[in-house]
C-alpha atoms as one frame of an Amber mdcrd trajectory, in Angstrom:
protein
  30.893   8.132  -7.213  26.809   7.620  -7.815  24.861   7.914  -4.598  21.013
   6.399  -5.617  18.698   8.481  -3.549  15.805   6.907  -4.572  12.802   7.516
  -7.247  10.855  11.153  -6.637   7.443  11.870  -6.794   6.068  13.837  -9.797
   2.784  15.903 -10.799   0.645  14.517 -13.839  -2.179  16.890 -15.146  -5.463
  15.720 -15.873  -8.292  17.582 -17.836 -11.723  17.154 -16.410 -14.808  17.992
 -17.781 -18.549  17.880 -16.035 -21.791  16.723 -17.964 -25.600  16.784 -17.094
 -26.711  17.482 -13.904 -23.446  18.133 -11.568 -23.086  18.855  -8.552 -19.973
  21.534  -7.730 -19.700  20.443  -4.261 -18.839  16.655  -5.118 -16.393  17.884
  -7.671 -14.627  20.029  -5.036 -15.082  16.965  -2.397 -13.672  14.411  -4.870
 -10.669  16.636  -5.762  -9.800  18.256  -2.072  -6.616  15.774  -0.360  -5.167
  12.763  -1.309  -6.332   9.058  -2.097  -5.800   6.348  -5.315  -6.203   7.549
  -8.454  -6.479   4.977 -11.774  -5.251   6.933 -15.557  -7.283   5.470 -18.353
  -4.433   4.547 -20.102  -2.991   2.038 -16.860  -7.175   0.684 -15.716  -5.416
  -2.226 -13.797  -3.392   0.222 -11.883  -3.628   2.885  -9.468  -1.069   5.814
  -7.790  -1.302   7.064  -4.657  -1.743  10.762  -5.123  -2.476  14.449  -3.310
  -3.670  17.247  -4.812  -1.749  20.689  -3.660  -2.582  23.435  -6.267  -5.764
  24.922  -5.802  -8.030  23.867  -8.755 -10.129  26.662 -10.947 -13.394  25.906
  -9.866 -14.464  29.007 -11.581 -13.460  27.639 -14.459 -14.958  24.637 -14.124
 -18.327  25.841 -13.284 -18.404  28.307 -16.058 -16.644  26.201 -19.113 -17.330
  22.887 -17.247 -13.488  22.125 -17.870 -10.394  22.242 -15.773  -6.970  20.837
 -15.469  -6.219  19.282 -12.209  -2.673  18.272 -11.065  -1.741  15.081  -9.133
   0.963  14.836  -7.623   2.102  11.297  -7.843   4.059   9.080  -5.823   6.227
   7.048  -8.502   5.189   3.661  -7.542   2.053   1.736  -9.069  -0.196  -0.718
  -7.826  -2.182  -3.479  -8.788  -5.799  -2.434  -8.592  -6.988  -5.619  -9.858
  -4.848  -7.810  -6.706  -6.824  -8.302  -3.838  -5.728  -8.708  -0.804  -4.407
 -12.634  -0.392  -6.063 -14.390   2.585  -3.826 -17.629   4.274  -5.523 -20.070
   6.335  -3.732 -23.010   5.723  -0.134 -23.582   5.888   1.960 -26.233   5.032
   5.555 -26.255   7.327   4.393 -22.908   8.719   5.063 -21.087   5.489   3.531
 -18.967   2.309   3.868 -18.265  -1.420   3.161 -15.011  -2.590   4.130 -13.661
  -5.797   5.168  -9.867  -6.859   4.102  -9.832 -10.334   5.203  -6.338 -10.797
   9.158  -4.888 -11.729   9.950  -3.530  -8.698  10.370  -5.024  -5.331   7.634
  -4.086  -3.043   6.905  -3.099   0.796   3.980  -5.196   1.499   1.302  -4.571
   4.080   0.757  -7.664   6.298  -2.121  -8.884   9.073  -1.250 -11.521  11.091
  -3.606 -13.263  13.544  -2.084 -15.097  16.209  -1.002 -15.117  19.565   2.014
 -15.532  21.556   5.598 -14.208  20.056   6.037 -15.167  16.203   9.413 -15.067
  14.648   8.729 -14.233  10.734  10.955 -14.688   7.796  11.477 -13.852   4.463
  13.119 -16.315   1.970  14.698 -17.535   4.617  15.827 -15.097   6.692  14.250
 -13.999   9.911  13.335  -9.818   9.569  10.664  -9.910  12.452  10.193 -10.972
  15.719   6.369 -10.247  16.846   5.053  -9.955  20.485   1.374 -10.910  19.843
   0.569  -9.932  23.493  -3.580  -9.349  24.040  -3.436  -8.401  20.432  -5.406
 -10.626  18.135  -3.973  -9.126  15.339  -1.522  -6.784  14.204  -1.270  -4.675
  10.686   2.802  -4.535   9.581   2.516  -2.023   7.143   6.194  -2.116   5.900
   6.199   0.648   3.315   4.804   3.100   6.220   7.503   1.364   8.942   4.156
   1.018  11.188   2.716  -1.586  13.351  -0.888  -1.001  14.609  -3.436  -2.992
  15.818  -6.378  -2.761  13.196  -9.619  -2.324  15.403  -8.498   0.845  17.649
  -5.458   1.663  15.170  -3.479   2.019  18.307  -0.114   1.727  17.413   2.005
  -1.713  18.417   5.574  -0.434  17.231   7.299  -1.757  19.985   5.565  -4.855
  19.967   7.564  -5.387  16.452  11.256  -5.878  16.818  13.076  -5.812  13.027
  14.266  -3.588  10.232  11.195  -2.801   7.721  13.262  -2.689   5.525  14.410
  -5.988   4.856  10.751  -7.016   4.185  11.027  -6.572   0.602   9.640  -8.972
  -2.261  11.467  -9.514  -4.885  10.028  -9.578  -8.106   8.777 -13.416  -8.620
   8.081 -15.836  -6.213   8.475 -15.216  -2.337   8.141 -17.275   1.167   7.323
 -16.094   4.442   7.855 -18.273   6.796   7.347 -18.412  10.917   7.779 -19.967
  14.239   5.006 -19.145  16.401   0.957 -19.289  15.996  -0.751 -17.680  13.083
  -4.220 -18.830  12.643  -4.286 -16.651   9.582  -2.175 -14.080   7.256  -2.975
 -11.276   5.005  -0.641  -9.819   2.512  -1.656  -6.857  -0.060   0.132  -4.255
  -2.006   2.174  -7.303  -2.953   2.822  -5.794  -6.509   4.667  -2.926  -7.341
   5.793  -1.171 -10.654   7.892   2.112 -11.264
């Protein structure tokens, strides 16, 4: 018996090098947490990374090169997607493609009021209590509802299993009962 536990992260080391007129506290700013990262060899997509060894900034300063390790999550982005904006609907319902090879955890804004009922190629995975809300972020990779002005969080305003709100690879629907004046959708593409 095979039990899939999933894809793990990994570390990828980069060499840096500093030219001209540097400054050693934006280096150490720039390469202190966590954030996107694009590779030169992938410019139309990024990782989401964190740095946890310490870097030789010694190094750095003296030879004015270093290796620095990200640690990578093992999914890739699109960085040249935007985020797609919906303002008109036809039968209360979306396209959206995922253009990557992987299905993906999308994060979605909705604006609208009263309790919406979303669905996913034709299957209802959400049922959403608007409330005084205007809007409300589903970010479904995170499992995390929150309203996006005060980022207070609107979990329980969300009732359905995250993660069933998975593209597939190709063309998608969403689809609702309810009012949406508009929807958002990014991170719509995803690779491994």
């Amino acid at each position: 018996i095979v039990t899939q536990l999933g894809f793990s992260a990994y570390d990828k080391t980069v060499e840096i090098g500093l030219y001209s007129n540097f400054d050693i506290d934006d280096a150490i700013t720039y390469f202190n947490g966590s954030g996107k990262v694009v590779f030169s060899n992938e410019p139309d997509k990024y990782y989401n990374y964190q740095i946890l060894d310490q870097i030789d900034y010694e190094r750095l300063i003296r030879f004015r090169t270093a290796k620095v390790k990200f640690h990578i999550q093992p999914f890739k982005y699109s960085a040249v997607e935007g985020i797609m904006k919906f303002t008109s609907f036809t039968n209360n319902q979306i396209t959206i493609k995922n253009n990557g090879n992987y299905i993906s955890k999308p994060v979605i804004t909705i604006t609208g009021s009263g309790t919406i009922n979303l669905s996913l190629n034709g299957y209802q995975v959400f049922v959403i209590d608007m409330g005084d809300n205007e809007q409300i972020v589903i970010d479904t990779n995170l499992m995390e509802a929150y309203n996006p002005t005060n980022q207070a969080l609107l979990n329980r305003s969300v009732t359905g299993n995250y993660d069933n709100f998975s593209l597939n690879v190709g063309t998608n629907t969403i689809s609702w009962s309810g009012t949406i004046s508009e929807i958002d959708v990014e991170n719509y593409s995803r690779w491994i």
